[in-house]
C-alpha positions as CSV (number, residue, x, y, z in Angstrom):
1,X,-14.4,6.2,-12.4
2,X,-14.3,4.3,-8.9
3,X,-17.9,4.6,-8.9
4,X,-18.9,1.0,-8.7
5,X,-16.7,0.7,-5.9
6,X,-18.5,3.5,-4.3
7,X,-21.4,1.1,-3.2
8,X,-19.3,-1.1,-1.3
9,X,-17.9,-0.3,2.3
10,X,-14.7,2.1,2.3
11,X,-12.7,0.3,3.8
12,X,-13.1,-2.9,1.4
13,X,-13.6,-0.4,-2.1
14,X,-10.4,1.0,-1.0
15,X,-8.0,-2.1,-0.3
16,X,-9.1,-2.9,-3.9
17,X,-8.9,0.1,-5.3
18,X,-5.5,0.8,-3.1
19,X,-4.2,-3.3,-4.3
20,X,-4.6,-2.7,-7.8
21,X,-2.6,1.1,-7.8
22,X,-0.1,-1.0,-5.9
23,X,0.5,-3.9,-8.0
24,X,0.3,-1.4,-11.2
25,X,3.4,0.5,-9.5
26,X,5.4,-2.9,-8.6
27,X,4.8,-4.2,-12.2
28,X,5.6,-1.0,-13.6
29,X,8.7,-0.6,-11.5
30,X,9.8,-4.7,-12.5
31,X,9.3,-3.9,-16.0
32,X,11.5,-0.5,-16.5
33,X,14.1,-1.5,-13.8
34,X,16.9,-4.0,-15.4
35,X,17.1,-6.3,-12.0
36,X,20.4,-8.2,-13.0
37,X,22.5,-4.0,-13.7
38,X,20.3,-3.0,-10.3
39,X,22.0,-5.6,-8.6
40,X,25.4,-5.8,-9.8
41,X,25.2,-2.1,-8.7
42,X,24.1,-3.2,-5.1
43,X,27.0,-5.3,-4.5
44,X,29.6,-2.6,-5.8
45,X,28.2,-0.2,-3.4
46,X,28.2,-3.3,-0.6
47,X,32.1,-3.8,-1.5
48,X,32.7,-0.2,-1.6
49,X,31.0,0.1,1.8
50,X,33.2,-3.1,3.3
51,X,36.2,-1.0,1.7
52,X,35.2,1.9,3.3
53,X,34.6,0.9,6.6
54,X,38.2,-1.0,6.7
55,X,39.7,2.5,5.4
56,X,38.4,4.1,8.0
57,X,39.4,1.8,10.8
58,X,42.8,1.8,10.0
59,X,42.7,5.6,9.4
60,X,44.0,5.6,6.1
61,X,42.0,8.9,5.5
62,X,43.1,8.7,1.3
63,X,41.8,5.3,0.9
64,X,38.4,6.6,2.9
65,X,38.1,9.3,0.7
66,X,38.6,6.9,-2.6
67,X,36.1,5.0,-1.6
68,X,33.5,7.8,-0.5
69,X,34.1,9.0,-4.3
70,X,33.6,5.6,-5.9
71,X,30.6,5.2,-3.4
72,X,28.9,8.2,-4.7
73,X,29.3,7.4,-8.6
74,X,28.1,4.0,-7.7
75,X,25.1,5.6,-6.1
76,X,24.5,8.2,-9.0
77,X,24.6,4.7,-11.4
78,X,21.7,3.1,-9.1
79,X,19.9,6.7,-9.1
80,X,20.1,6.8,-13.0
81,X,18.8,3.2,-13.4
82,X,15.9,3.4,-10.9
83,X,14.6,7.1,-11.8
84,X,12.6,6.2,-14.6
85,X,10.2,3.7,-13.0
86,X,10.0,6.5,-10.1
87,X,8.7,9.1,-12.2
88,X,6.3,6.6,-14.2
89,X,4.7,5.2,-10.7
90,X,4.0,8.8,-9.6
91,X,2.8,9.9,-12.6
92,X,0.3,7.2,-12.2
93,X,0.0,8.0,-8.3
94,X,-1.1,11.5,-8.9
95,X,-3.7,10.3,-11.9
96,X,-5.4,8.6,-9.6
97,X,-5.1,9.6,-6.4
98,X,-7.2,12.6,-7.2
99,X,-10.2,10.4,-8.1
100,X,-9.7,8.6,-4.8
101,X,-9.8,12.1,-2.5
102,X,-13.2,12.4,-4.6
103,X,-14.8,9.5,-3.6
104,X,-13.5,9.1,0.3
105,X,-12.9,13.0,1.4
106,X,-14.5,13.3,4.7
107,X,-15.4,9.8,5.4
108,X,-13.8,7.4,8.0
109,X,-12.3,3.9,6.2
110,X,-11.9,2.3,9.0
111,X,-13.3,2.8,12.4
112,X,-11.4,0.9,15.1
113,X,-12.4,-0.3,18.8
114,X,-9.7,1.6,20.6
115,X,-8.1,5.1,20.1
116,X,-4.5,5.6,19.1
117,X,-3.4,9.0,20.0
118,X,-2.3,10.3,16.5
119,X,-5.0,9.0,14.5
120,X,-7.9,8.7,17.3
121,X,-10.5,5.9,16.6
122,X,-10.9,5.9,12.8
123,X,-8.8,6.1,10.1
124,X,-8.9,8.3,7.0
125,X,-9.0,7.2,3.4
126,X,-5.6,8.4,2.9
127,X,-4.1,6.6,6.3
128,X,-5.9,3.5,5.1
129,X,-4.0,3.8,1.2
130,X,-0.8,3.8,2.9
131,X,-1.1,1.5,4.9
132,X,-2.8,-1.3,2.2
133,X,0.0,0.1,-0.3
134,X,2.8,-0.4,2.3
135,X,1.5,-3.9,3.2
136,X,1.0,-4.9,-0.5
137,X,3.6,-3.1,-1.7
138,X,6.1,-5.3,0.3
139,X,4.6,-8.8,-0.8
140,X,4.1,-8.1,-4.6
141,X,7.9,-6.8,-4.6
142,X,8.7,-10.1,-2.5
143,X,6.7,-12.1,-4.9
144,X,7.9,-10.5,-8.2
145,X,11.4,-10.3,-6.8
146,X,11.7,-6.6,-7.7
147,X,13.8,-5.4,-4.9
């Protein structure tokens, strides 16, 4: 499948390879995820949160408890609206991540000039994924405004 990306070097084949799973996920993730209910939901549970932490000061201990209740059905609302694009981007994740183990397993993706004392001077195929996804992952959600 990644086959023609095979012939390049590892490190390259996979930032592609690792860029394009990523903006699939982000897009995937914009699409099923209704931004304007995600964040209306966001600033209940930032006003619950400001309630709560003024309940607590003053230690009204029913008030505190209120708002831990409200803050937890807020939360279970966000969960609901934000599961399905979870489930869709790791469906895709584990489609494709398969192939990828394939193609890299037991090669280096990037070989550094110094040593770090986890990883040691080169860094798997999987390391270098998450990192690219990480990195990527953060400026396509900037970009597409998703989070």
């Amino acid at each position: 499948m990644f086959a023609p990306l095979m012939v390049m070097k590892p490190a390259l084949s996979l930032l592609i390879v690792s860029s394009l799973l990523t903006a699939l996920v982000v897009v995937i993730t914009r699409l099923l995820v209704n931004k304007k209910i995600v964040g209306e939901i966001k600033d209940k549970m930032e006003e619950i949160r400001e309630q709560l932490t003024v309940a607590q000061k003053s230690g009204n201990t029913e008030q505190a408890n209120k708002c831990m209740a409200d803050m937890m059905k807020t939360n279970s609302e966000y969960m609901r609206h934000t599961f399905k694009a979870l489930v869709v981007s790791v469906i895709v994740l584990a489609l494709f991540l398969p192939f990828l183990k394939q193609g890299y397993e037991g090669m280096a993706a990037v070989s550094m000039p110094f040593s770090i004392p986890v990883f040691g001077s080169s860094l798997s195929w999987v390391y270098w994924y998450v990192l690219v996804s990480l990195a990527m992952g953060y400026l396509l959600r900037k970009l597409l405004e998703v989070d």
